[in-house]
VOGU-881910 format. One record per atom (N, C-alpha, C): residue number from 1; residue in three letters; atom name; x, z, y. Coordinates in steps of 0.1 Angstrom, whole numbers, plus 5000, padded with zeros to 4 digits. Atoms other than C-alpha are relative to their C-alpha. Last residue first. Layout:
<pts>
  voza  tise  lumpa    xx    zz    yy
   NUM   ALA     CA     X     Z     Y
...
</pts>
This chain:
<pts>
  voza  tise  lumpa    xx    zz    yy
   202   UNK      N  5002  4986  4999
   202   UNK     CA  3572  3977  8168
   202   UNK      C  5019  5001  5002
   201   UNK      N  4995  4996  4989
   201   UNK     CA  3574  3941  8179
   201   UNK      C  5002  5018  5000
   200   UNK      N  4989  5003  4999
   200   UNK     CA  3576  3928  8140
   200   UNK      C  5006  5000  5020
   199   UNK      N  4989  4997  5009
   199   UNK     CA  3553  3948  8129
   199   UNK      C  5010  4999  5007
   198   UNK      N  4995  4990  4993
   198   UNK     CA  3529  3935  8156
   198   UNK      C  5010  5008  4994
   197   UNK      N  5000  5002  4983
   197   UNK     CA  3529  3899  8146
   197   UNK      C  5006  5014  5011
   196   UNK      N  4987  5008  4995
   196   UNK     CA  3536  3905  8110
   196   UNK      C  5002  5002  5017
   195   UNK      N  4993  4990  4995
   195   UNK     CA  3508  3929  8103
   195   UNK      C  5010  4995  5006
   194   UNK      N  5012  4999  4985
   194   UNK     CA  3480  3900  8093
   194   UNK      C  5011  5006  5007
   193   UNK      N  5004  5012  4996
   193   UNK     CA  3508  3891  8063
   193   UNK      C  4996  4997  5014
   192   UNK      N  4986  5001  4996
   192   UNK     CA  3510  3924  8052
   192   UNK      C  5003  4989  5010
   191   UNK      N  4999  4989  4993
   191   UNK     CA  3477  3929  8049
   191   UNK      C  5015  4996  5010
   190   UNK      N  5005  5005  4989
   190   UNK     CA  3470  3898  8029
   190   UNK      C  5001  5007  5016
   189   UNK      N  4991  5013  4997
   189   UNK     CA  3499  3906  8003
   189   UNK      C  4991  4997  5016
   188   UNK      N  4992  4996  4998
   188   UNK     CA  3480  3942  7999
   188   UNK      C  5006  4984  5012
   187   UNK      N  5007  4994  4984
   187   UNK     CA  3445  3924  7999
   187   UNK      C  5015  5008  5004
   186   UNK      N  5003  5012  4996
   186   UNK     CA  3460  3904  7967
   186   UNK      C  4999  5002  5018
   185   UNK      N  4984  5006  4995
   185   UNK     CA  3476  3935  7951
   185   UNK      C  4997  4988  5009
   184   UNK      N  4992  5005  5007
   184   UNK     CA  3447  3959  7957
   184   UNK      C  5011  4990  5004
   183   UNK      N  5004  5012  4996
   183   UNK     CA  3444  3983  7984
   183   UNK      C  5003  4988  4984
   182   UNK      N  5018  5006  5007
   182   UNK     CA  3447  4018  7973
   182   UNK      C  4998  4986  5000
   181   UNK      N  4998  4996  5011
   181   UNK     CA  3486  4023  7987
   181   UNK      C  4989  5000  4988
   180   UNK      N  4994  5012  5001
   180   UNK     CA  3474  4006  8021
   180   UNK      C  5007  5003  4979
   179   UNK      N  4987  4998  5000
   179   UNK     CA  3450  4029  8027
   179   UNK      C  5011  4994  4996
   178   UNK      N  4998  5012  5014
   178   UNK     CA  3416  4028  8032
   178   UNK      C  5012  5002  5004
   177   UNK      N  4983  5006  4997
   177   UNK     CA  3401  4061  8046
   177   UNK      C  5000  4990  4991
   176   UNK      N  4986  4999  5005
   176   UNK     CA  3366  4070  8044
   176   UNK      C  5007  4995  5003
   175   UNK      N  4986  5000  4993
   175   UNK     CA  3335  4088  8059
   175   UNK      C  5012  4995  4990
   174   UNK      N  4991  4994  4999
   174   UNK     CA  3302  4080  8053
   174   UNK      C  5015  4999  4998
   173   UNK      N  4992  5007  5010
   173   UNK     CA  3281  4058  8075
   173   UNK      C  5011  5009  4993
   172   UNK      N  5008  4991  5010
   172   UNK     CA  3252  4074  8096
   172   UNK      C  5011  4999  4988
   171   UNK      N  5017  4996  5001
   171   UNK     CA  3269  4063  8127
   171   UNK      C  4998  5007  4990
   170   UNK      N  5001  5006  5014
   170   UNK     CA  3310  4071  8127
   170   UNK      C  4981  4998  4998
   169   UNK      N  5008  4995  5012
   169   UNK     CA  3313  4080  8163
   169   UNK      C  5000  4990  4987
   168   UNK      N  5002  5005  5014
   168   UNK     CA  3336  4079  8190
   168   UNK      C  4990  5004  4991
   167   UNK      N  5005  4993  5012
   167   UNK     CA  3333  4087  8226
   167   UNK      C  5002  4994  4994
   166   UNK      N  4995  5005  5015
   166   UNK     CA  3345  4087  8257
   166   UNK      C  5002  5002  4988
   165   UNK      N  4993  5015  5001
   165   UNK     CA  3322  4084  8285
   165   UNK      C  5010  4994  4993
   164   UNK      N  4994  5002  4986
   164   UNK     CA  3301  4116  8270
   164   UNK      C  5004  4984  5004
   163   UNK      N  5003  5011  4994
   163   UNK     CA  3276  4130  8246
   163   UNK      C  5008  4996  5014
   162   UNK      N  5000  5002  4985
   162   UNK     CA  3293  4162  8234
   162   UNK      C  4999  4985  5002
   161   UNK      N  5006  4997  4995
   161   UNK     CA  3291  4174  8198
   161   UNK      C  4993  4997  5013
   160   UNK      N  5011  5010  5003
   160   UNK     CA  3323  4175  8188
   160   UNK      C  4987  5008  5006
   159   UNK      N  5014  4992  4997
   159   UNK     CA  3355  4193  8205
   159   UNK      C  4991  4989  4995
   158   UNK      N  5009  5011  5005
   158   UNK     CA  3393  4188  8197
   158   UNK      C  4984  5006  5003
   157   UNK      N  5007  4996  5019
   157   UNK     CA  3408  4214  8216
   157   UNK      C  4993  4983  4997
   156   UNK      N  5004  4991  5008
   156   UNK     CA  3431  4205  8251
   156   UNK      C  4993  4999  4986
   155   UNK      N  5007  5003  5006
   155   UNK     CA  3433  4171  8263
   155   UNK      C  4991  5014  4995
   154   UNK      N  5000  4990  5009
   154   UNK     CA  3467  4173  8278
   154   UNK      C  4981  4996  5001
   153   UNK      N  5012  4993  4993
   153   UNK     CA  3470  4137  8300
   153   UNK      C  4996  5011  4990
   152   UNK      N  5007  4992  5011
   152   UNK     CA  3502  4122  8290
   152   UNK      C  4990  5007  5009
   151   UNK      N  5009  4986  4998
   151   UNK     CA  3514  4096  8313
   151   UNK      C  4998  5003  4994
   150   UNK      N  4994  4986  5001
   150   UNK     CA  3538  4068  8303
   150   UNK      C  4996  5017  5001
   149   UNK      N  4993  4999  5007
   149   UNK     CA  3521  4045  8320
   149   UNK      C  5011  5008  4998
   148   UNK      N  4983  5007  4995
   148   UNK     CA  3495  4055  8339
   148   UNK      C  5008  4998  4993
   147   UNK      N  4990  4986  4994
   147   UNK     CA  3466  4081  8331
   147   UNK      C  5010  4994  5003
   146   UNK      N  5003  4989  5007
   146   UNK     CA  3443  4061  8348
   146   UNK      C  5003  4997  4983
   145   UNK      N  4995  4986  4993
   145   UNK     CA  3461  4040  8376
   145   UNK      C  4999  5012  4987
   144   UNK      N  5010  4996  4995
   144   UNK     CA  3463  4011  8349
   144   UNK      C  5001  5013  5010
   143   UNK      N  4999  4997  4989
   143   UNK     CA  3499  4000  8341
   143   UNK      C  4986  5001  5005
   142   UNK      N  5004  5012  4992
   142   UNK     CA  3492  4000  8305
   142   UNK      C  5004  5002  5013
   141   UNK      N  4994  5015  5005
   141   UNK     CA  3498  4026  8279
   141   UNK      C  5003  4986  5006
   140   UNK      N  5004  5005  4988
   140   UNK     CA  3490  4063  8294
   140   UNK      C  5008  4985  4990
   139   UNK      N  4993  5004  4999
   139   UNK     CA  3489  4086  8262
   139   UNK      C  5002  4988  5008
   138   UNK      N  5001  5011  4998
   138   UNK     CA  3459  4107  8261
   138   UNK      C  5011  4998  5006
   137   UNK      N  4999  5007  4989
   137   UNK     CA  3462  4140  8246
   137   UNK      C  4998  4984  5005
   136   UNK      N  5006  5017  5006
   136   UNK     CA  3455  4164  8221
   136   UNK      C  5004  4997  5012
   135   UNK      N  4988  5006  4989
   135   UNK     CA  3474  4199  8213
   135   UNK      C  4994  4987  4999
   134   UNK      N  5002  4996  4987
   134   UNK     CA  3447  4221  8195
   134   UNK      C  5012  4994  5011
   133   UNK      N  5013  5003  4990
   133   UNK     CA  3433  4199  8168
   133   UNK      C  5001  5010  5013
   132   UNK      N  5005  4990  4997
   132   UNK     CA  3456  4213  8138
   132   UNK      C  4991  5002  5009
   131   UNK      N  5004  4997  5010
   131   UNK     CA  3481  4180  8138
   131   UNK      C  4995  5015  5003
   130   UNK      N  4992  4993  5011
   130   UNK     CA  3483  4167  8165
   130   UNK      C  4992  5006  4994
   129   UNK      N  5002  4989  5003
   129   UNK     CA  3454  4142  8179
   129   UNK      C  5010  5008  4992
   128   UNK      N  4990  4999  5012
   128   UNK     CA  3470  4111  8200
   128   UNK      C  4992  5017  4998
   127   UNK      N  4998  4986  5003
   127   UNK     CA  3445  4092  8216
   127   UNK      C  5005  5003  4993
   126   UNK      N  5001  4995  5014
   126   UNK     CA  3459  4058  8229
   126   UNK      C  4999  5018  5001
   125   UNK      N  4998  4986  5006
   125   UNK     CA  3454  4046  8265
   125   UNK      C  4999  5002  4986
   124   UNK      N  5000  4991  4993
   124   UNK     CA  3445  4019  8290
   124   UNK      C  5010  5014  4993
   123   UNK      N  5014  4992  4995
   123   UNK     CA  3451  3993  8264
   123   UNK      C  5004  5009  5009
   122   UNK      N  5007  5000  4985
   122   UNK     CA  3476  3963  8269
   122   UNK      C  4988  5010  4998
   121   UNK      N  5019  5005  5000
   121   UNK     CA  3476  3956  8231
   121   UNK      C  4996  5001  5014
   120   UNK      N  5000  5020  5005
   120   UNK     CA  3518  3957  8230
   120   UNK      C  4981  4995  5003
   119   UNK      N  4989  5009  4991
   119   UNK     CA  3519  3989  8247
   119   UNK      C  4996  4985  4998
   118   UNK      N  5008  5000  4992
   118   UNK     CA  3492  4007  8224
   118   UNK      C  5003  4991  5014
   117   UNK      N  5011  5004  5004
   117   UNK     CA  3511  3997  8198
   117   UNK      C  4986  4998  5009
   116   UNK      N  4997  5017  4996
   116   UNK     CA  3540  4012  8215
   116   UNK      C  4988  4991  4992
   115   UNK      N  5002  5006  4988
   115   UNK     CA  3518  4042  8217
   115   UNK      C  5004  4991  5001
   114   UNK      N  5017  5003  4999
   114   UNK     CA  3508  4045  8178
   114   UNK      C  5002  4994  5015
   113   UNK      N  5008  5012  5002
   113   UNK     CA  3540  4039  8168
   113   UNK      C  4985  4995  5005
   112   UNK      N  4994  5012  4995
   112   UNK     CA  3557  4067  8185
   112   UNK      C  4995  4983  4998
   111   UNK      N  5001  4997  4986
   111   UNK     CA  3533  4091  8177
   111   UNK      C  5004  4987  5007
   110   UNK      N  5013  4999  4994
   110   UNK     CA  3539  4081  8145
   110   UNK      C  4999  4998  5009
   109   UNK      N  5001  5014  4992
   109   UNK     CA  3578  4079  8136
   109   UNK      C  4980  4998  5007
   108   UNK      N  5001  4992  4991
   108   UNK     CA  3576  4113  8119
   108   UNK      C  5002  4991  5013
   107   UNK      N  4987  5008  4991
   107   UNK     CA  3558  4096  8094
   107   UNK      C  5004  5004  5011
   106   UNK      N  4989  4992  4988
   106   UNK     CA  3539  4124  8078
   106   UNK      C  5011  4995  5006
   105   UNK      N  4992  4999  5006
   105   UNK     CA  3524  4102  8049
   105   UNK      C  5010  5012  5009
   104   UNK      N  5009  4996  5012
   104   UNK     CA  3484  4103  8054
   104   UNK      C  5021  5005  4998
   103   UNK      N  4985  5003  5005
   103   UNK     CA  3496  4101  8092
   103   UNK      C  5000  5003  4983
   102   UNK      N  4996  4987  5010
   102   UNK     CA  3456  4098  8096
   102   UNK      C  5015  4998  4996
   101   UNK      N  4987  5002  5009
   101   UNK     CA  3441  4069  8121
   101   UNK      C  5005  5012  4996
   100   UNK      N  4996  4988  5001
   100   UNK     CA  3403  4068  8135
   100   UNK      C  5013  4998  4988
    99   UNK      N  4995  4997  5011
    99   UNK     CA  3401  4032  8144
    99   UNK      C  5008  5012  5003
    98   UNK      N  4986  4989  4997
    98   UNK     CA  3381  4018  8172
    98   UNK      C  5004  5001  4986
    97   UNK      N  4997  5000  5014
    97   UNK     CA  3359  3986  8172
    97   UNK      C  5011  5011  5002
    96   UNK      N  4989  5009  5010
    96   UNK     CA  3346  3986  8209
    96   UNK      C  5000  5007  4989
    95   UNK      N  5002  4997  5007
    95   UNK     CA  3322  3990  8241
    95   UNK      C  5007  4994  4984
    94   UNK      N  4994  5005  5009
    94   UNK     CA  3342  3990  8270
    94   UNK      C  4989  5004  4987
    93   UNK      N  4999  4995  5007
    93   UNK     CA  3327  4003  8307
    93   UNK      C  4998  4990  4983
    92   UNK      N  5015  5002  5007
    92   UNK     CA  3340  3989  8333
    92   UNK      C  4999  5007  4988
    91   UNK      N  5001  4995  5011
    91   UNK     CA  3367  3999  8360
    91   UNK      C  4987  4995  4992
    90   UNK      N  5007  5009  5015
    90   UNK     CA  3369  3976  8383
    90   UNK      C  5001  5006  4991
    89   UNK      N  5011  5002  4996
    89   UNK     CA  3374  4000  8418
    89   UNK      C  4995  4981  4987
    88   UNK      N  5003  5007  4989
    88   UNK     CA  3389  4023  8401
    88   UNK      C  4997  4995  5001
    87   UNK      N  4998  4994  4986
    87   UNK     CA  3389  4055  8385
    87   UNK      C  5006  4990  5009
    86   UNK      N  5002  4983  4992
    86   UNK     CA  3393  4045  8349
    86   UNK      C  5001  5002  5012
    85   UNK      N  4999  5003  4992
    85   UNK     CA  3404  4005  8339
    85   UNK      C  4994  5012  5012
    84   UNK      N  4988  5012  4994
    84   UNK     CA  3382  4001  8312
    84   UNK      C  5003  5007  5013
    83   UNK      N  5000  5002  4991
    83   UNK     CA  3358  4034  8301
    83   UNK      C  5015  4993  5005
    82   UNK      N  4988  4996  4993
    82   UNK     CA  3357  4037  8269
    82   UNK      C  4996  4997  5012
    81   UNK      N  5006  4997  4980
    81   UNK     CA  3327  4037  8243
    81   UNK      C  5012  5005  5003
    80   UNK      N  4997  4992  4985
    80   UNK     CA  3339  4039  8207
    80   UNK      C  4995  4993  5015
    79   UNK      N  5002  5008  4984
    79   UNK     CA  3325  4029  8173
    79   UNK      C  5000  5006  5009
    78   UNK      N  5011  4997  4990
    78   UNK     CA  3345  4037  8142
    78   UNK      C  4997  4994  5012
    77   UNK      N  5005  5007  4992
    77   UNK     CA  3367  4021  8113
    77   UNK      C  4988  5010  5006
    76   UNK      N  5017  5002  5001
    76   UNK     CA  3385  4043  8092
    76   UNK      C  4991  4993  5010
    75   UNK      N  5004  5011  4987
    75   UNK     CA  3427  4037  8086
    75   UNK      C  4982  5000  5000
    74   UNK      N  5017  4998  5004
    74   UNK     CA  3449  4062  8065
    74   UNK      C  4992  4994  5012
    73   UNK      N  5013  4985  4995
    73   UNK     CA  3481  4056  8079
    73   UNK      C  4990  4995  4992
    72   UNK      N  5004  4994  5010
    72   UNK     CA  3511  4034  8052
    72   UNK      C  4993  5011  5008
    71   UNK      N  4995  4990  4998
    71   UNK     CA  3525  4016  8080
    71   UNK      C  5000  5012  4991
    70   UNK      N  4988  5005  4999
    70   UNK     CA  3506  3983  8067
    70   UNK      C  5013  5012  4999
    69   UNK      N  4998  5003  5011
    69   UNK     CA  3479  4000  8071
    69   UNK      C  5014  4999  4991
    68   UNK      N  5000  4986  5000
    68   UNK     CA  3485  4002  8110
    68   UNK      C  5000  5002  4979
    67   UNK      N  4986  4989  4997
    67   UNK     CA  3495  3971  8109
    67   UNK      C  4999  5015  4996
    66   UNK      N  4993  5000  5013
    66   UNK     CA  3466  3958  8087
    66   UNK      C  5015  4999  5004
    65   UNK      N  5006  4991  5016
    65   UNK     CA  3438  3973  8112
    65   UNK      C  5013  5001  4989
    64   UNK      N  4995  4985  4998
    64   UNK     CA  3459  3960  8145
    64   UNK      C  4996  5009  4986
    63   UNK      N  4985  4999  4997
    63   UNK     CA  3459  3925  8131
    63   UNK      C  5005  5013  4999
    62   UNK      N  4995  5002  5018
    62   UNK     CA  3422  3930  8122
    62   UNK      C  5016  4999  5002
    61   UNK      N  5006  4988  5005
    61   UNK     CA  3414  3943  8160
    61   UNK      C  5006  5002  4983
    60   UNK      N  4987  4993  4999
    60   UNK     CA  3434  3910  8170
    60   UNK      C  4994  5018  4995
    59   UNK      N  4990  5005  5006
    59   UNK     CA  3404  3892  8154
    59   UNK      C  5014  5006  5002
    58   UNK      N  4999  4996  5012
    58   UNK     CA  3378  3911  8167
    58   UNK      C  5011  4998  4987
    57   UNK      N  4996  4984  5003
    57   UNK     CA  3388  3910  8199
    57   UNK      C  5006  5007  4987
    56   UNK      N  4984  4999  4998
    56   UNK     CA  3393  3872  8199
    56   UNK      C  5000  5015  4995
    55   UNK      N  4993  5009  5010
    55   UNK     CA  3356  3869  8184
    55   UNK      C  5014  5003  5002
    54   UNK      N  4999  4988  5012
    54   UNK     CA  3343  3897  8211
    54   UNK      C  5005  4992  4988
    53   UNK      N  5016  5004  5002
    53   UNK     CA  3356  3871  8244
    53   UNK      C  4999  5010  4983
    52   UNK      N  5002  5003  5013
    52   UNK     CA  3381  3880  8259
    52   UNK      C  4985  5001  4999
    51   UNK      N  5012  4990  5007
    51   UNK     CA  3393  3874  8296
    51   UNK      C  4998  4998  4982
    50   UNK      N  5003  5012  5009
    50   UNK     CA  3427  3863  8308
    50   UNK      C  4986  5010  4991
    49   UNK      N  5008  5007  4993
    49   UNK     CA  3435  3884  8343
    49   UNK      C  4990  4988  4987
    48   UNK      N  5012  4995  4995
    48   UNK     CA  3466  3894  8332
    48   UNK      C  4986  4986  5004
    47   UNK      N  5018  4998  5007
    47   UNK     CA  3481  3878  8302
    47   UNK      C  4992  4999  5010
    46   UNK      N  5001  5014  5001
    46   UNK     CA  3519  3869  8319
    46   UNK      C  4984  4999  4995
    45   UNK      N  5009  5000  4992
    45   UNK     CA  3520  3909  8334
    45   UNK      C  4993  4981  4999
    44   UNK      N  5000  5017  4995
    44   UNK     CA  3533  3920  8308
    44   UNK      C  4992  4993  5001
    43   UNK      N  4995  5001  4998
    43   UNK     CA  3525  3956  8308
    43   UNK      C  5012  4987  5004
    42   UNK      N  4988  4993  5015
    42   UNK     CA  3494  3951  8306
    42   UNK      C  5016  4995  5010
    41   UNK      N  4990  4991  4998
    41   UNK     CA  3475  3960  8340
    41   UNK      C  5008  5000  4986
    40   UNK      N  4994  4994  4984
    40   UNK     CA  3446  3936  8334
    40   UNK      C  5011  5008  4999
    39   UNK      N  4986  4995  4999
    39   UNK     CA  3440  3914  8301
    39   UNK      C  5007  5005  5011
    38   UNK      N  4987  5010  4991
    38   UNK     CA  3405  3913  8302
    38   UNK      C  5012  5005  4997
    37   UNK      N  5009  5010  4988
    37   UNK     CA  3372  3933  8287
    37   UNK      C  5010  4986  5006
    36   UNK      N  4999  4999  4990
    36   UNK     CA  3397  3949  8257
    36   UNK      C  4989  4987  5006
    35   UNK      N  5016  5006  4985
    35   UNK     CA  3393  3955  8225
    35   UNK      C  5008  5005  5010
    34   UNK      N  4997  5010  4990
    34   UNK     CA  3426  3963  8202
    34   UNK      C  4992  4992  5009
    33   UNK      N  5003  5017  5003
    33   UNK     CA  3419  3996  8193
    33   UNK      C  5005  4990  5006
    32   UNK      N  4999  5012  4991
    32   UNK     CA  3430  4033  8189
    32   UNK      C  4992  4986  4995
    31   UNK      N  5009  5006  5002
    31   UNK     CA  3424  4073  8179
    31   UNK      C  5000  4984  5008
    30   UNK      N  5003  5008  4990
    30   UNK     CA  3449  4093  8164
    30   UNK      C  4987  4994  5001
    29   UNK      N  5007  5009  5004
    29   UNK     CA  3462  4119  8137
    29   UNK      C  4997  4990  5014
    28   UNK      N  5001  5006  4986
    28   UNK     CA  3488  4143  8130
    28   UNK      C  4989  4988  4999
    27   UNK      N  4995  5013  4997
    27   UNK     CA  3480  4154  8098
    27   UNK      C  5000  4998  5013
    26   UNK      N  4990  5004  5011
    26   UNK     CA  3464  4185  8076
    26   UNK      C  5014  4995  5009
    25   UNK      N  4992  4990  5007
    25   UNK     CA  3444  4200  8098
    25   UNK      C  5014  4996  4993
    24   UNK      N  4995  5000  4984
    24   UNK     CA  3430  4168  8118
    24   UNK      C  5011  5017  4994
    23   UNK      N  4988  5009  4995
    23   UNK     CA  3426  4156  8081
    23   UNK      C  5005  5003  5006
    22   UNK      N  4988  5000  5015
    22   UNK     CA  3408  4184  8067
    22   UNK      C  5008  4993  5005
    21   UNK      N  4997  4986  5000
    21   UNK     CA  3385  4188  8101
    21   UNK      C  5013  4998  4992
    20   UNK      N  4993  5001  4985
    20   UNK     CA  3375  4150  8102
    20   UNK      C  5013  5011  4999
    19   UNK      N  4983  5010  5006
    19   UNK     CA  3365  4154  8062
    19   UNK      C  5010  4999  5012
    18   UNK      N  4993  4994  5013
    18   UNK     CA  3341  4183  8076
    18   UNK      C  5013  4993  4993
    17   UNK      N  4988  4995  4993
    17   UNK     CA  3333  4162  8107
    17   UNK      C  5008  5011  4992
    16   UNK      N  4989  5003  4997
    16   UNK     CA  3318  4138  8091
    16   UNK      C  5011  5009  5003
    15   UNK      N  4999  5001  5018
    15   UNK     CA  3281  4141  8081
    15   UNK      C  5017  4999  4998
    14   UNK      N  4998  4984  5008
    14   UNK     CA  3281  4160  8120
    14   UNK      C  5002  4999  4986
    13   UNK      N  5014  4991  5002
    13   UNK     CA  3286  4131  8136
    13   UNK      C  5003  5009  4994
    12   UNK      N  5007  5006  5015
    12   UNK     CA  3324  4117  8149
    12   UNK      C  4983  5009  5001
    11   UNK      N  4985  5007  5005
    11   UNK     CA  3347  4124  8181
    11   UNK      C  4990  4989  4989
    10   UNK      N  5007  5000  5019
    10   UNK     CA  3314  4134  8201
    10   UNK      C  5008  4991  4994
     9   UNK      N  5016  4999  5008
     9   UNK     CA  3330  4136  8233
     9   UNK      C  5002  5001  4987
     8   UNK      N  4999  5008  5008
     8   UNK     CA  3363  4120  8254
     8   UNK      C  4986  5006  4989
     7   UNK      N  5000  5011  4998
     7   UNK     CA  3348  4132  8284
     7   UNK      C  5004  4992  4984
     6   UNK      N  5015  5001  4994
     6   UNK     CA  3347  4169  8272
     6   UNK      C  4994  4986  5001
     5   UNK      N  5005  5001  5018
     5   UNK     CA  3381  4160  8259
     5   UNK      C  4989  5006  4998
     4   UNK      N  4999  5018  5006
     4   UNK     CA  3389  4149  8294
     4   UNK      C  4998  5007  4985
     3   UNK      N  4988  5000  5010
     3   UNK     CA  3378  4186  8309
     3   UNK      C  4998  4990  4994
     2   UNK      N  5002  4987  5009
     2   UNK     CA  3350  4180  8339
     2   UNK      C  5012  5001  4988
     1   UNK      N  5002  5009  5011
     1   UNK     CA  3363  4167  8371
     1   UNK      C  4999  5008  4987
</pts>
């Protein structure tokens, strides 16, 4: 099998990966969503089997947006390619609303947030990039075989460049953070608001 951060690919394009760089330097960083094809292998197991449709996605996608916000990360919207449900016999492949996330504040609660987060959304997996781009991994979230709950799957280097099965990219769009400290007071209050749900299972 070829190295998963081979598989995971071309993070961002090339008008990008300069800002990428600064951040992934700076900040622990990550990469999640709330898309999913079905509710299969979540941990609670009362969803499985309940399909979505891209309207639901999109909508718990915004939940996830103005938690994470909410948290005070740096939050940029990109588009990922996944592979549902890895190495067996329904795996499909996911095409979704991702979000490149930046610990802007050095919460040392992260990590931690990002995978129960990952818990509560039933995904396969959250990427977690430390800070500096040479310790990465995929964080197992769901009872799927692949990586399994609780699994960490080492990742090795951050690498762009590589057309693979999982990828992120930013298309031609350039690159920024929104941040819950920039937001005005209105979109603050609205933020907060959206965040409740998962806030209040973190």
């Amino acid at each position: 099998m070829r190295n998963l951060m081979d598989k995971f690919g071309k993070l961002l394009n090339e008008s990008t990966l300069n800002r990428i760089h600064t951040h992934v330097m700076e900040h622990d960083c990550s990469v999640i969503t709330a898309f999913r094809n079905s509710f299969v292998n979540c941990l609670d197991d009362d969803n499985d089997e309940e399909r979505l449709n891209i309207r639901t996605n999109k909508n718990i996608n915004k939940t996830l947006k103005a938690t994470l916000l909410s948290l005070g990360y740096g939050v940029t919207e990109v588009k990922g390619t996944y592979i549902e449900n890895y190495l067996s016999d329904n795996e499909i492949e996911v095409k979704e609303d991702s979000y490149f996330v930046v610990n802007l504040k050095d919460d040392p609660d992260f990590v931690d947030n990002i995978i129960k987060m990952g818990e509560i959304l039933c995904q396969d997996s959250v990427l977690i990039i430390k800070q500096g781009g040479d310790d990465n991994y995929l964080a197992g979230t769901n009872k799927s075989d692949f990586p399994g709950h609780g699994e960490l799957v080492n990742l090795g280097k951050l690498k762009a460049g590589i057309e693979s099965q999982f990828m992120t990219k930013v298309g031609g769009r350039p690159f920024t953070l929104e941040s819950f400290d920039n937001l005005q007071i209105n979109s603050k209050r609205i933020v907060i608001e959206y965040s409740k749900p998962i806030i209040n299972l973190l």
